[in-house]
Structure formats: structure tokens, C-alpha cells
FIRO-456302 format. One record per residue (C-alpha): x, y, z. Coordinates in steps of 0.25 Angstrom, whole numbers, padded with zeros to 4 digits, always signed. Layout:
<pts>
XYZ ...
</pts>
This chain:
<pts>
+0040-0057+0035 +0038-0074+0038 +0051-0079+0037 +0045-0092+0035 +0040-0090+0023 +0043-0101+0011 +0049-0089+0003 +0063-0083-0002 +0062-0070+0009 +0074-0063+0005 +0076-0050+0012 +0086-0041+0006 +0088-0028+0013 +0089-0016+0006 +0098-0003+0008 +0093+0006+0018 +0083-0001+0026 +0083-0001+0040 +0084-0012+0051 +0073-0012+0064 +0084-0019+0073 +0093-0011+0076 +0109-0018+0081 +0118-0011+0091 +0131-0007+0083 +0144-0015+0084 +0157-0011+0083 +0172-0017+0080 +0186-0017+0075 +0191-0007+0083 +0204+0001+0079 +0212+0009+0090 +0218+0022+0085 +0233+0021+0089 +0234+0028+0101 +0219+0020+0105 +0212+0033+0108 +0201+0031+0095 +0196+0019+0090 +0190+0015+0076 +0179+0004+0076 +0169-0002+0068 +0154+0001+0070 +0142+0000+0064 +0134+0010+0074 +0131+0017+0062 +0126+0004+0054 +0136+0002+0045 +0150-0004+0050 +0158+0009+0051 +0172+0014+0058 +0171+0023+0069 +0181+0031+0076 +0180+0034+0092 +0189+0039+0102 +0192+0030+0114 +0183+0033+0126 +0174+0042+0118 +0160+0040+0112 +0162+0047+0101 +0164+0040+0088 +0166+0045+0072 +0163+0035+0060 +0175+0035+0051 +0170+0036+0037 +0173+0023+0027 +0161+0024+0019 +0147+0016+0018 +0152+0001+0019 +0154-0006+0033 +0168-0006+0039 +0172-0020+0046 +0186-0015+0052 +0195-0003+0057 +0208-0003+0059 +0216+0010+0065 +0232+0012+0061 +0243+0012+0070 +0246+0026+0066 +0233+0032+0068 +0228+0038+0054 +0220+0026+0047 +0207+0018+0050 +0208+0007+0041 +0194+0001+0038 +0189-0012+0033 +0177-0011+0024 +0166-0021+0019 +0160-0016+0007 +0146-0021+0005 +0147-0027+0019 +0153-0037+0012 +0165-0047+0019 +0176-0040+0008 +0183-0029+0015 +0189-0014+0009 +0199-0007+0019 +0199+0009+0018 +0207+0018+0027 +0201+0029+0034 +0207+0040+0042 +0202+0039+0057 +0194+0053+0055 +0189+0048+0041 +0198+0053+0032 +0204+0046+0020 +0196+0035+0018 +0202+0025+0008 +0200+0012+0004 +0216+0003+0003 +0212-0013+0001 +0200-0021-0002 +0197-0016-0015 +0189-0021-0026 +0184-0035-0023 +0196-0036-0012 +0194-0038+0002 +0204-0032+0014 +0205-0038+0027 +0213-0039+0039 +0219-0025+0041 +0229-0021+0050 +0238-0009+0051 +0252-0011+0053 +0254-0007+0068 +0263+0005+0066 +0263+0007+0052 +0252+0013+0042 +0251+0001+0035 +0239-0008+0034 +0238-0023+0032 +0227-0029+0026 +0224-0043+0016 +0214-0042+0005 +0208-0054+0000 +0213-0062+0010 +0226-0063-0003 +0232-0050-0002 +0241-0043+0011 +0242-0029+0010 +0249-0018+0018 +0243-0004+0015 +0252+0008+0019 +0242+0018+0021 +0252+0029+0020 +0260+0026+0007 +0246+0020+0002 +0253+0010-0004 +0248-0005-0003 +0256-0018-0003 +0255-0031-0003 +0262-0040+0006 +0258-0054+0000 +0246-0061-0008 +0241-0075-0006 +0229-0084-0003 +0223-0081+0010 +0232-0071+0016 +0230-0061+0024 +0239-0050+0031 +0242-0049+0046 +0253-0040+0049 +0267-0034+0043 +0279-0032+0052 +0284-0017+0054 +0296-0020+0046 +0288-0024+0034 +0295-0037+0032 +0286-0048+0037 +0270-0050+0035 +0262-0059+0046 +0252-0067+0034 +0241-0075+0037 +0236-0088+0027 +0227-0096+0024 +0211-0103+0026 +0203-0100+0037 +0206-0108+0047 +0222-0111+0044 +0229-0098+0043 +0244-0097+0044 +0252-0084+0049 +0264-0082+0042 +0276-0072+0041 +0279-0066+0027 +0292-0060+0025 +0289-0047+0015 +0303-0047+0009 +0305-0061+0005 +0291-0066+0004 +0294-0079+0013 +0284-0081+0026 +0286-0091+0038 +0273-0096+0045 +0270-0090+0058 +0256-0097+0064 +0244-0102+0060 +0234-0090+0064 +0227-0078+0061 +0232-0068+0067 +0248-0061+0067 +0254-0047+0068 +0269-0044+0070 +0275-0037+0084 +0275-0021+0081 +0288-0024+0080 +0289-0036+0071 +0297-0043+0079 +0287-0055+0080 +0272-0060+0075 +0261-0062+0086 +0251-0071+0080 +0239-0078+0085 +0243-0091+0082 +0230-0104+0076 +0244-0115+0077 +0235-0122+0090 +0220-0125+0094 +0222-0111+0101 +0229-0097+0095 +0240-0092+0102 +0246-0078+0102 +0262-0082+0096 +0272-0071+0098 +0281-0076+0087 +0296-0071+0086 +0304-0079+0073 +0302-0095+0078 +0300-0088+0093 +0285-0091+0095 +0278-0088+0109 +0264-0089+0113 +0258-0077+0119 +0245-0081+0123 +0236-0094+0119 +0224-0101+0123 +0224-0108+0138 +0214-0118+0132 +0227-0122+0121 +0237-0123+0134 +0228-0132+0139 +0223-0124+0149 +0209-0130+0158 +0197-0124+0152 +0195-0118+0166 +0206-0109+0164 +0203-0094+0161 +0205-0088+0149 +0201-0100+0139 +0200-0097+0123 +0208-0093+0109 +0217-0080+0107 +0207-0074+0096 +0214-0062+0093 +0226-0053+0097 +0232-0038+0096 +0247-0035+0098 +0249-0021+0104 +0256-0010+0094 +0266-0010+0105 +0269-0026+0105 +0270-0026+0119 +0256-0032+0120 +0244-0040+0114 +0229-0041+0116 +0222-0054+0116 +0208-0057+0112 +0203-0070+0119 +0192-0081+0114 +0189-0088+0128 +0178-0094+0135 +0169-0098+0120 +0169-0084+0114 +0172-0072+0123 +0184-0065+0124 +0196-0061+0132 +0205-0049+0129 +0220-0048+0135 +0233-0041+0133 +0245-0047+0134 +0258-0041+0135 +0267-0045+0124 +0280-0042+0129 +0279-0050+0143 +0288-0063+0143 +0281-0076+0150 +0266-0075+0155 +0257-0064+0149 +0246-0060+0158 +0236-0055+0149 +0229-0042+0153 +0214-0047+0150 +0203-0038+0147 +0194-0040+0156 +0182-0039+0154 +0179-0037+0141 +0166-0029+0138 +0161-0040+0128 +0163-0054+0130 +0168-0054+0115 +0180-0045+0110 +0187-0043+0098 +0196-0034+0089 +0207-0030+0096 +0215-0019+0094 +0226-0012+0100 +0228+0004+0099 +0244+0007+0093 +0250+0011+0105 +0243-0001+0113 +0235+0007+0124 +0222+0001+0119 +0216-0012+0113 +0203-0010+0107 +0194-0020+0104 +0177-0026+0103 +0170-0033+0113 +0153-0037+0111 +0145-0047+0119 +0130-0052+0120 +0123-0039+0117 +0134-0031+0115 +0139-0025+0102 +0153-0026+0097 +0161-0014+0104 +0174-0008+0103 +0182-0007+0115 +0196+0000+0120 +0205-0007+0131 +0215+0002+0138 +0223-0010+0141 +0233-0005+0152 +0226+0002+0158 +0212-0007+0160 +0200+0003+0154 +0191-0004+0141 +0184+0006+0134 +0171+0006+0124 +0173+0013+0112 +0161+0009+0106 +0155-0002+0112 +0138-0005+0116 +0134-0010+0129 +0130-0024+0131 +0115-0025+0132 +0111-0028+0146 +0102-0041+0141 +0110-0045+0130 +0110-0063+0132 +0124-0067+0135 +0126-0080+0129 +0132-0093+0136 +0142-0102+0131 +0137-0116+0127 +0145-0128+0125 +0142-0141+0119 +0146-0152+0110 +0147-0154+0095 +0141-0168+0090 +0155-0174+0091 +0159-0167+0105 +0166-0154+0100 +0162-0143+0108 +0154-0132+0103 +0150-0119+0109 +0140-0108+0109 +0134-0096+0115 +0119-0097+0120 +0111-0086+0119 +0099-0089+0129 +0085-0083+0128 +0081-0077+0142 +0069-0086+0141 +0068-0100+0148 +0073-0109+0135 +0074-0118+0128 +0072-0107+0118 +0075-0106+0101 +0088-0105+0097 +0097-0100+0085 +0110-0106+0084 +0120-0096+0080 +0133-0101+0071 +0144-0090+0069 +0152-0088+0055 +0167-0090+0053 +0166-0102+0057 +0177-0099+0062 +0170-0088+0072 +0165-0090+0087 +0151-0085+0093 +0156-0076+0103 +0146-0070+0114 +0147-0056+0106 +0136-0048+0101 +0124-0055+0095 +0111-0046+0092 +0104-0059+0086 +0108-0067+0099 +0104-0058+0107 +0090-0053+0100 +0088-0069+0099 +0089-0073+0112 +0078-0060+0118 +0069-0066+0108 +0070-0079+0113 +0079-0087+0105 +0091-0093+0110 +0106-0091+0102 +0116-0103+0102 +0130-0098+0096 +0136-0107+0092 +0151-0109+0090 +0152-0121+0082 +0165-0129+0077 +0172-0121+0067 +0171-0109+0077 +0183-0101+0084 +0187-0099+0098 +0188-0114+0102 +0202-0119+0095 +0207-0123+0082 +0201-0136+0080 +0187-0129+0083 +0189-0119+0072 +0192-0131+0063 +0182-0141+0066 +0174-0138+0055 +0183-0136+0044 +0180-0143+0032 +0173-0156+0032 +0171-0155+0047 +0160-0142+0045 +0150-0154+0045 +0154-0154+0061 +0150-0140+0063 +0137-0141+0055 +0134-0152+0066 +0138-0142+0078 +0125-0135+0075 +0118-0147+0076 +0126-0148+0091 +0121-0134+0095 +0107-0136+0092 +0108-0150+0099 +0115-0143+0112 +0106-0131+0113 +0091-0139+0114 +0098-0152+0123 +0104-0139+0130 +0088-0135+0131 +0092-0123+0124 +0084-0123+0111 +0069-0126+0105 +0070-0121+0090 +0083-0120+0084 +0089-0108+0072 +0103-0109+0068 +0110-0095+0062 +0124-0093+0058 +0131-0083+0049 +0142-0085+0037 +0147-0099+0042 +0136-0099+0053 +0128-0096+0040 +0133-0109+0034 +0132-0119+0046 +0117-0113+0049 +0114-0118+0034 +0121-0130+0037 +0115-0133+0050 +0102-0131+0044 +0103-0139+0033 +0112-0150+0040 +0101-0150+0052 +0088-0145+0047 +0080-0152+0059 +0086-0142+0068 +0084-0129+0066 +0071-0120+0066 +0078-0110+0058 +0092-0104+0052 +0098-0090+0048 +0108-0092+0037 +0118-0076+0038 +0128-0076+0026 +0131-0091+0027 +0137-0099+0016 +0126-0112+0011 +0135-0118+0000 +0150-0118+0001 +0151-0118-0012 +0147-0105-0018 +0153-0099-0003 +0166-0103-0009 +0162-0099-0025 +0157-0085-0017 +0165-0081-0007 +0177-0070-0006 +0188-0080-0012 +0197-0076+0000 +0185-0080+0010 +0184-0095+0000 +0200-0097+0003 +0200-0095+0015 +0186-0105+0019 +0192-0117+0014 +0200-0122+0027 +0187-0119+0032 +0175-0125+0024 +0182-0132+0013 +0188-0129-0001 +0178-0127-0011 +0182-0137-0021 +0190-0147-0013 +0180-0147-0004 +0167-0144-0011 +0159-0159-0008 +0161-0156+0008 +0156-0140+0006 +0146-0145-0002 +0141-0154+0010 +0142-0144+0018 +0135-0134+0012 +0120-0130+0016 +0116-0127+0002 +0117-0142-0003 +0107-0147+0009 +0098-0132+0011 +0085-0142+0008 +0087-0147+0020 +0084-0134+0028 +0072-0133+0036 +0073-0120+0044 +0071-0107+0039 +0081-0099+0036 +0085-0086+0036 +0096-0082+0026 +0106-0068+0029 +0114-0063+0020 +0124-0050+0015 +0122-0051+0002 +0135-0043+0001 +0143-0055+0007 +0155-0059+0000 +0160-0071+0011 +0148-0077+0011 +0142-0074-0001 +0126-0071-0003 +0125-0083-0014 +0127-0093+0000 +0114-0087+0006 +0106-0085-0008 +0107-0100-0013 +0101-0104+0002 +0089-0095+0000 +0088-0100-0014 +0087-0114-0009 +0078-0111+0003 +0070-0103-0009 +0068-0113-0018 +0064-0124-0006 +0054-0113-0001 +0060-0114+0014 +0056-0104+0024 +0069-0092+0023 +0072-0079+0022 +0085-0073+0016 +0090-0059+0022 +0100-0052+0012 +0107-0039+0017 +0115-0030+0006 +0126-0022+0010 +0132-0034+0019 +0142-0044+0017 +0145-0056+0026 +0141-0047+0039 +0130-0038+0040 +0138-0026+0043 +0128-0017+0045 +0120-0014+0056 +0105-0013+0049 +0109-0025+0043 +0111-0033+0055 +0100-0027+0063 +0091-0033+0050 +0098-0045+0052 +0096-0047+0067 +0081-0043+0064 +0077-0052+0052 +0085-0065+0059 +0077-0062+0072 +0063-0064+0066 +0067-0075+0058 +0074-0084+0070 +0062-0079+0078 +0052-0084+0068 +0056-0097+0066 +0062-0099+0081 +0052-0095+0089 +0039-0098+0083 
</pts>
């Protein structure tokens, strides 16, 4: 099919069919049983996401049963006896939760019904309770052996982090993307106290104090707080104003206290993207030496998770050319075992970091997916979602298939992204998003001064959906041709669209929608799409529900009626992600052709 034809080209993809690329399977959210010997996981080796069950140090691996629709998280109780399970219905971003007995029994659903969406589950370490938000207004506590549910508290962007053992105090977190407060909620009189600006608490197994991974500073810290006692457990070198020579440089990303509380795992963000995993001990006065994982068997890692009687943290790992794998670590006594985990392939790219400045000397970062061929060669610029995401040398089947055929990948980590301090993640808040439209216009000027590209393409997904149509549009000289996945073209009907809990909790972020509506109407790419001159591929789930289908449809429409060369991919059955492994392998294969046609002419 020419995708450069001056036509409406809409493919929609109908039930059954069958992709000719194939995708390697990925697999995440790992869950330890309680004594670590099994774990449960995520995979999608049978092409829809799906939870599986195997023991530690052996291939062999059931599926649990949860029905047709893709699971996007496991969780295992402390007591053993339920798999919790968190379900996307449609593939869509709204989420059931349904428990499930580890050898597939019982299967029942307990939150998200109706139009309601669950998130953030956690059992209660100890107890067969499960903590969970819904709609981002409601904390719940499920016990799941009275069957009864109750409702710890209701509010505007709330969510539910954790419940003492006592049952007096709730850890809550509120508020915007972006601005998020912790705070302690007394359940008996109703009152809170503030805690820390953050994302992330839980209580001590024995409630005596919070550990929280504290957003006060540029940099988090891990706070052990006791009453007004507050003590810093560990925090970024770079915020102690250690030389960027030292060692171990980056954020605390994410953390895992031991059902023991006598220790804590550490999952680090250092050196623009990779990642560091430690232990440290919890109970030791002055210097902790951190026992570090080392080395990891991916550059990037994620989703820790700590079996109930401490003896084994799971968590993923992935690289260049290496799918997302579930991994045990044995911690005391050294050994780091695959559960389910593929090799890295032996001629996977590996990208290289690239640093340069903004046009008003911030600097900017990407990773550089190189052709082996002598250069300068075409490049796509990549842009991630979030924005508050960071491209991340993981796994990347486009990268990869781009650069054997030629074509180079910058990814880039514009302003706005994570990993590189506060201030980064917010310099693009508001009125200053028109800066990090102009960091695309800085990557493209660093990579042909840096004699790296000839012909340009620019891609991104959700956000990176957005600033690819704003790039575009904003600079149409530039670029030889843009794929446009899930990202929103008018700010206006996102927020008239959207899940009203995913509109709250964008406006520290992007704007409100009526206060602000002159600024999101200037920066919104529907308003300026005649100014486009590349062709344009458009993806979209036509199930999603955070970026609604209407932000793709009213680009096509326009593009339509101008008769500008585009083609608009539509997949049923997905939501914000394409879950499913067909899916993705039609995704990977249309998108090829089409960079390839209009880079490599």
C-alpha cells in the first residue's frame, strides 16, 4: 500500500487476524510467594498479558486463569493464599482487580466495577487485607476473608499508600501530578498531619515509624521518620554536593522495606538512565554500606519486591535487545536467578549517551542508536510519554529493527523528563511547555552539527504523541516525516474527554482548562495542523480512555480534508497501550515501512 498517497488510509484491524512479525514476549510485575520459593508474574508469551505461576529455579510455569482480558499487575499476599490481579478490560487504561487462588481457584472480582477504576494495590504486610484507590477519590481496604470492604477516606485525588498494623493510622497521598503531599491520617479522629512532599510511604511492619521516599529537595531522599525524629537514610551524592566524578551519581527511584524491617532494597537512577540495585540495613546506627547488586543482568531494572520472610527480592531487568525478564536475588547469600527472563541478542545496538544544550543552555540528553554503516545516516527522533518519563537503555524492538535497516534512533529526554532533579521535571510546566517544544528543535540541530543525520522523522507516544504534532506543526521545515501514537492534538477536548480523574490530576502539569484555555489553545497542534508538511502516520487504541480516540480522529480529519499524504492505524481491543503481542508485532511492522518509505528514498 503507498503511504504516500493524498488519501484518508485508515486501517482498522479486525478480530482474528494475524500479524507477519512476530515480538519476543515480555514479562513483569513480579510477586514473591511468602516463603520466595514460586513466583507470580506477568507475561504475555501466550499473546495476551496474562499471570503465570512458576517455581524458583525451575522452567516449568502454569497460567493462572483471570479470563480473556489482559492483566497489567499481580500482586502475592503475605499469607500465601491469594493472587490479587489488576485487569484492563478492553486494554483500556481503567482497571478491575479480581482475586484468584495461586492454583486458579476462586476467581472473583472486589473493585473497579462499573465505570470505576482501581489502582495501586498492596496487601497489608501480615494481614489478608488489601489496599487499593479507585478513581483516584476513594481509599479502600478489602479484607479478603470477612469479604467485607471499607472505606478509609474520600476526596479529590487521593490515593491509598499504606494502613499501620493497629489499624489507627492511614499513610494518604494528594494532589496533581507533579505536587503530591504524603500525609498521616488518624482513622479514629479524622485529623492528618503532613508527612513529606513524595509519592511514595509505607509504615515499619511494626508501625512504629513511616519510611517515605521524600520530593521536599532537587533530589528524593529515603526519610525514616519517628514522631518530629526525621533521619535520612540514603539520598542522591549529586544533592550532597558530591563532584560528578564520584561513583554512584543519580535519584532514589523506588524503594522495598523487608517484612522483617530490618532492611530495605534501593533501586537507583544513575549515570542518565541505568540502574543500581542495593540493600541496606535498616537497623544499623551511622554509615550503611549498601550491599550492591552487581551486575545487574539488564542495564535497566524495575519492580522490586521482597518475599515475606525476607530471603529473596524479586525484581525486572531488560536492555538493548533484551526483553523485560523476571529475576530472584538470594540476597545473603549472593546467587541472582531467572525465573523467566530471554537472553540478550548477541547484535543487539547498545545505545550511547549523548549530551548537548537546549537553545537557552539547559542540558539535554539522549540515547543514540547508531547504524553499523559509516553515517551520517536518517534519523527518527524518539520522544517518551509521561512527560514525566525518561528514555531508558531497555528494550526497544523499533530501535533496534531501525537502526539494522539503516536508520539511526536519537531518544531523547527532553525538559519535563525524570531522573535529572526537580526543577527538570518542571521545566515545562505550564506556560514554560513552549521551551520543551523548542528542545526538539535542539535535538535536531545537535544531531546533523554532530554529523549524525541527513533526513529527519520525529515519533513519540501519548505526550511524545503530542510534542511530535507540536514539533511538526511548530517547525514544519525540519522534518521528513512524523508518527503521531495515542497523543493528544487539542487540549481542549483531552480535558472535555479524558478519565476526569486523569483531567485533575494534569493541570499542574499542562494548565487548567478554563483558567488556562488561551495558553492550551496556543499550544495545541490542532489550531496550527496546516502548517504540517510531513507525512504522518497516526496510531491509535480506539479503546483508550487517557487519551481519547477523538485527539487522533480530528488530526486525520484535518489532514483529510487538506488531502495530505497520512495513514491512520486504528487497533480494537487496546487502550492507551497496545497490550497485546499481535498488536505490537503490527505496530512494529506498519511503522517500519512507513519511516523507511519516507526516510530512506
Amino acid at each position: 500500500m503507498d503511504g504516500r498517497l493524498h488519501r484518508t488510509d485508515v486501517t482498522v484491524l479486525p478480530a482474528g487476524w494475524r500479524p507477519i512479525e512476530s515480538e519476543v514476549a515480555g514479562n513483569r510485575s513480579p510477586a514473591l510467594s511468602p516463603d520466595g520459593r514460586h513466583m507470580a508474574y506477568v507475561s504475555d508469551r501466550g499473546g495476551v498479558p496474562a499471570v503465570w505461576v512458576q517455581p524458583v529455579g525451575s522452567e516449568l510455569a502454569f497460567r493462572v486463569g483471570t479470563g480473556p482480558e489482559p492483566v497489567s499487575a499481580v500482586r502475592w499476599s503475605s499469607g500465601g493464599g491469594w493472587l490479587a490481579c489488576q485487569i484492563a478490560p478492553g486494554g483500556a487504561p481503567r482497571h478491575e482487580v479480581w482475586l484468584v487462588r495461586p492454583d486458579g481457584s476462586d476467581l472473583h472480582q472486589v473493585a473497579g466495577f462499573g465505570a470505576d477504576t482501581a489502582d495501586n494495590m498492596r496487601w497489608l504486610p501480615g494481614r489478608p487485607i488489601l489496599a487499593l484507590t479507585e478513581n483516584l477519590t476513594t481509599a479502600v481496604l478489602i479484607d479478603v476473608t470477612a469479604g467485607t470492604r471499607t472505606v478509609v477516606t474520600e476526596g479529590d485525588l487521593v490515593t491509598l499508600l499504606d494502613v499501620d498494623p493497629a489499624g489507627r493510622f492511614a499513610l494518604l497521598r494528594y494532589g496533581p501530578r507533579g505536587a503530591r503531599q504524603i500525609v498521616l491520617r488518624d482513622l479514629t479522629l479524622g485529623t492528618e498531619k503532613p508527612v513529606t512532599r513524595g509519592e511514595r510511604a509505607v509504615f515499619s511492619p511494626g508501625g512504629g515509624c513511616v519510611y517515605a521516599l521524600s520530593q521536599d529537595g532537587e533530589f528524593p531522599a529515603l526519610l525514616r521518620i519517628a514522631g518530629d525524629a526525621v533521619e535520612v537514610l540514603a539520598q542522591s551524592p549529586t544533592a550532597l554536593g558530591t563532584p560528578a566524578s564520584a561513583g554512584l551519581l543519580g535519584e532514589i527511584e523506588d524503594f522495598e522495606v523487608a517484612a522483617d524491617g530490618r532492611t530495605a532494597a534501593l533501586l537507583w537512577n544513575v549515570r542518565g538512565g541505568e540502574s543500581e540495585v542495593a540493600v541496606i540495613d535498616l537497623d544499623h546506627d551511622g554509615d550503611r554500606v549498601p550491599v550492591l547488586l552487581s551486575p545487574l543482568p539488564g542495564p535497566v531494572a524495575a519492580d522490586l519486591v521482597w518475599s515475606f520472610d525476607g530471603s529473596a527480592l524479586g525484581f525486572t531487568a531488560e536492555g538493548p535487545g533484551q526483553p523485560n525478564g523476571v529475576w530472584v536475588w538470594q540476597w545473603r547469600s549472593g546467587p541472582v536467578e531467572a525465573v523467566s527472563a530471554e537472553p540478550a541478542s548477541p547484535g543487539a545496538i547498545r545505545p550511547e549517551l549523548r549530551t548537548f544544550p537546549a537553545h537557552d543552555g539547559l542540558t539535554l540528553t539522549g540515547w543514540l542508536f547508531t547504524p553499523r554503516t559509516p553515517g551520517p545516516h536518517p534519523v527518527v527522533v524518539w520522544l517518551h510519554g509521561g512527560p514525566e518519563a525518561q528514555e531508558r537503555p531497555g528494550h526497544g524492538p523499533l530501535f533496534q529493527s531501525l537502526a539494522d535497516r539503516g536508520i539511526a534512533v536519537f531518544a531523547a529526554n527532553v525538559r519535563g523528563s525524570s531522573g535529572f532533579g526537580r526543577s527538570f521535571v518542571d521545566a515545562d510546566n505550564g506556560g514554560l511547555r513552549h521551551a520543551a517544544i523548542e528542545d526538539v528543535r535542539s535535538c535536531v540541530t545537535y544531531l546533523r552539527r554532530a554529523g549524525v543525520a541527513d533526513r529527519v522523522g520525529v515519533m513519540g507516544r501519548s505526550y511524545g504523541g503530542y510534542l511530535t504534532l507540536a514539533a511538526l506543526t511548530r517547525f514544519p521545515e525540519l522534518f521528513d516525516v512524523g508518527v503521531d501514537i495515542c497523543g493528544m492534538s487539542d487540549f481542549a477536548t483531552f480535558y472535555q474527554h479524558t478519565e476526569p480523574w486523569i483531567a485533575s490530576a494534569a493541570v499542574s502539569k499542562y494548565g487548567h482548562p478554563v483558567h488556562d484555555a488561551a495558553l492550551l489553545r496556543e499550544l495545541s497542534p490542532i489550531h496550527s495542523i496546516d502548517r504540517l508538511r510531513a507525512p504522518l502516520l497516526v496510531v491509535h487504541g480506539a479503546n483508550d480512555t487517557n487519551v481519547p480516540v477523538i485527539e487522533a480522529e480530528q488530526v486525520v480529519a484535518a489532514l483529510a480534508a487538506r488531502n495530505h499524504p497520512h495513514r491512520y492505524l486504528l487497533f480494537p481491543g487496546e487502550g492507551h497501550e497496545l497490550l497485546h503481542r499481535a498488536a505490537r508485532a503490527e505496530f512494529l511492522r506498519e511503522t517500519l515501512a512507513w519511516l523507511e518509505t519516507h526516510l530512506t528514498e
